[in-house]
C-alpha positions, 0 to 999 in steps of 0.5 A: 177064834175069828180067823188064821192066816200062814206065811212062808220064806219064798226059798225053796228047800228040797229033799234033792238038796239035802241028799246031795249034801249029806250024802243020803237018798231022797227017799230015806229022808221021806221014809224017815219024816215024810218031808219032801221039801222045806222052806227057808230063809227070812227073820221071824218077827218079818214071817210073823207079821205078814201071817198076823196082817193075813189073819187080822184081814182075814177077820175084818178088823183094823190094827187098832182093833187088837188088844193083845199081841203074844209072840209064840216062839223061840227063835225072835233072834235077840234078847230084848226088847220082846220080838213082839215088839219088832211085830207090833211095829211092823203092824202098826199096833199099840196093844199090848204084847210079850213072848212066849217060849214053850219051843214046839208047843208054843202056840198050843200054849198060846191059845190057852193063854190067849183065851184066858187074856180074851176072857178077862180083857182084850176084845181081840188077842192076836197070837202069832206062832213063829219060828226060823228053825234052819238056822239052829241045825248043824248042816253036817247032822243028817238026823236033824238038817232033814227035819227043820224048816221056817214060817209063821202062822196067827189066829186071832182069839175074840169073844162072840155072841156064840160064846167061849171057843176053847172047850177045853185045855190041858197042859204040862212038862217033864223038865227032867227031859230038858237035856234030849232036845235042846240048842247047844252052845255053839247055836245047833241043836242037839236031839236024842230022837227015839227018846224024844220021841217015846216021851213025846207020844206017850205025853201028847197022848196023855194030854189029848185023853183029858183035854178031851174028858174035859170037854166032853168031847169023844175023839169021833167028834173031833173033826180036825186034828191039828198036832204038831209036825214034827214027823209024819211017823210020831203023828201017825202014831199019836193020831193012831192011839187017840182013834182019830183017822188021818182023814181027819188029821191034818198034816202039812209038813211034806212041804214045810218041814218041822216049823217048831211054834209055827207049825200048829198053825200053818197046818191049821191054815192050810187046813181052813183055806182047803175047806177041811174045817166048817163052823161049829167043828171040834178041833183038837190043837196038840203041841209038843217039844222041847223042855220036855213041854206039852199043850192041847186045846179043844176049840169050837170053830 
């Protein structure tokens, strides 16, 4: 891992807005999410190629430096080509490049299979998790128009003479959940949130204990926890059962929303930029989401 880099639409939406229109208080959304303001507005591949030129700057390379571009989202806004082929365009790069669509664990995703691409082939791997979530909620549905916003975030994975940076991984899914979070056919998306919910807890927490095993890496060692930010209640949860304080937890969300596959790494980000994170450190990455999908990597910083 050589660097990160975030962007985010310059609309600002807030709490206020929201209360007016679905006819709720500002601080039930808060008790409710711990989001006070989202962001929103702009296409994904334009959010993700201004958070990929931030990352690649930010590691001191040059676009034909890139071997390998891979697109974590669900939301590219068309069927094919790829969206990481609008994003290579807008960067100028001529690497290599797909997909990937595990929804909210997407990036976590990402990062397992960015690592194992850097291994066998590219020099540097750029992975861009993005997504523009307000457009699939029903602004009528108090339960899901609080929760989502847009953005982008990007890591850029290369080999170093420090060795491998992802300690460890693990990853999985329970379709037989598909149906209680899922776009329906009107473009809206659908949730049963306290099943989701239970199933997601129980399955982050899950995968975190053997990323960790793996590892050999006890949760007093983690430095930074980065899950992703769905609700401020399920985080506090998750962090709770692994025995990582919020101290050390990073959690974005009060100003971004749930951003789906973005959310991991603009967290992250945000994290970086503020000094909470030092080389050498452990990281704990966890994604969960939709399908049902889960993912969680271990890296060293």
């Amino acid at each position: 891992m050589l660097s990160v880099g975030s962007a985010l639409p310059s609309i600002v939406l807030s709490n206020a807005m929201l209360a007016e229109a679905l006819d709720t208080e500002e601080e039930w959304i808060v008790e409710r999410t711990g989001i006070r303001e989202r962001r929103v507005g702009g296409s994904t591949t334009d959010l993700a190629a201004r958070a990929a030129a931030t990352a690649i700057g930010h590691a001191g390379l040059e676009p034909e430096m890139i071997d390998l571009l891979i697109l974590a989202t669900s939301t590219s806004g068309q069927v094919m080509p790829a969206g990481a082929a609008l994003v290579a365009r807008k960067l100028g790069l001529s690497c290599g490049f797909f997909d990937l669509d595990a929804t909210c664990a997407g990036f976590a995703y990402g990062v397992i299979v960015g690592a194992a691409m850097t291994r066998a082939h590219a020099r540097h791997t750029l992975l861009i998790g993005a997504d523009t979530m307000a457009d699939l909620v029903n602004p009528n549905d108090r339960a899901t128009a609080v929760l989502f916003g847009d953005g982008a975030g990007a890591m850029v994975l290369g080999a170093t003479d420090g060795g491998d940076h992802l300690l460890s991984s693990h990853f999985g899914s329970d379709p037989t959940a598909a149906h209680l979070l899922y776009a329906s056919h009107d473009g809206f998306i659908e949730m049963r949130g306290k099943e989701v919910f239970r199933r997601a807890i129980q399955a982050a927490v899950d995968s975190i204990m053997v990323a960790l095993e793996r590892a050999g890496v006890g949760p007093e060692e983690v430095a930074l926890f980065v899950p992703h930010q769905a609700n401020a209640r399920l985080i506090e949860v998750l962090a709770a059962r692994v025995g990582i304080p919020e101290s050390r937890t990073a959690i974005a969300m009060e100003k971004t929303g749930n951003t789906s596959a973005a959310s991991i790494p603009i967290a992250l980000d945000d994290a970086a930029r503020s000094g909470r994170v030092q080389p050498g450190d452990v990281v704990l990455l966890c994604g969960f989401g939709s399908g049902l999908t889960w993912a969680s990597a271990i890296l060293r910083w």
